[in-house]
N, C-alpha and C positions, 0 to 999 in steps of 0.2 A: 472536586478536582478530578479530571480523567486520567483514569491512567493509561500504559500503552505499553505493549507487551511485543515483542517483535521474535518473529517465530524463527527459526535456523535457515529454513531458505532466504529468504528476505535478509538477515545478516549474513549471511555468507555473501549477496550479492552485494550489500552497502558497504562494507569490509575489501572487497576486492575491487574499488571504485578508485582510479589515478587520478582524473581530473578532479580539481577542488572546487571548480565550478560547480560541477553536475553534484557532487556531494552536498553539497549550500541549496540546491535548489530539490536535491532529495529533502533535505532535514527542513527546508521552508516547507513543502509539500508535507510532512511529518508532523509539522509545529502547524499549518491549518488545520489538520485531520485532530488534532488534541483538541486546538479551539473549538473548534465546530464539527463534531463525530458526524452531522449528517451530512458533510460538506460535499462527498462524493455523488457518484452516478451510484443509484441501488440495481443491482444486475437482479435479472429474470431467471427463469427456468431454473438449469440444474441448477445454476449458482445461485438461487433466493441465498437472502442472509447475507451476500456481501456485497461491500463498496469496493468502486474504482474511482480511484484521481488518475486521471494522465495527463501529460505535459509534453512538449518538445522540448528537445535542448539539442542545438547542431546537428538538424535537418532531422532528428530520431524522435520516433515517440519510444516514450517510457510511460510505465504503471503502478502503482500498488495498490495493491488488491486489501481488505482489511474488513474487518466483522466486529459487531458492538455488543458486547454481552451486557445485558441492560441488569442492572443490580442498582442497591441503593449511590454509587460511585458508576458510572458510566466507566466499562472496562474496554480498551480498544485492542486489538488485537492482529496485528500488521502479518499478514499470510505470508505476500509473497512482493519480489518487487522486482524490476525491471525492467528490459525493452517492450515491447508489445509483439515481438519476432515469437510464435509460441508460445505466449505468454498466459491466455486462456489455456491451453491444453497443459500444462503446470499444473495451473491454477485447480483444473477440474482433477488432476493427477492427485495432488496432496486432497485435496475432499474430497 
């Protein structure tokens, strides 16, 4: 079973989320990434080592960024999450 660990910036943004839509389609996006940890885009460069999901939702794209520490349980590790508006420069801020 995978676990998944979701880090303070990433909660503070699903936490401060009104629509209940975009929240359902955060935690869908949440609940693929358990199923399948390689489900994302694997990023390059400075960011080796992490995934991106994005999605739209009412003309926006949004992210979450996320990293798999490979041990005998596959451990997921949710960075950061998001619009895509600065979303890399966060991203590369906290690593």
């Amino acid at each position: 079973m995978n676990q998944i660990l979701i880090l303070p910036p990433a909660a503070k943004y699903l936490k401060k989320i009104k629509d209940v839509k975009l929240k359902k389609v955060f935690q869908n996006t949440i609940d693929q990434i358990i199923e399948n940890p390689f489900h994302g885009e694997r990023k390059t460069g400075d960011l080796s080592g992490v995934y991106g999901v994005d999605f739209y939702y009412n003309k926006t794209n949004y992210e979450v960024a996320y990293t798999i520490i490979n041990n005998e349980n596959k451990q997921i590790i949710v960075i950061l999450a998001g619009t895509r508006e600065n979303f890399y420069d966060e991203l590369r801020r906290l690593i």
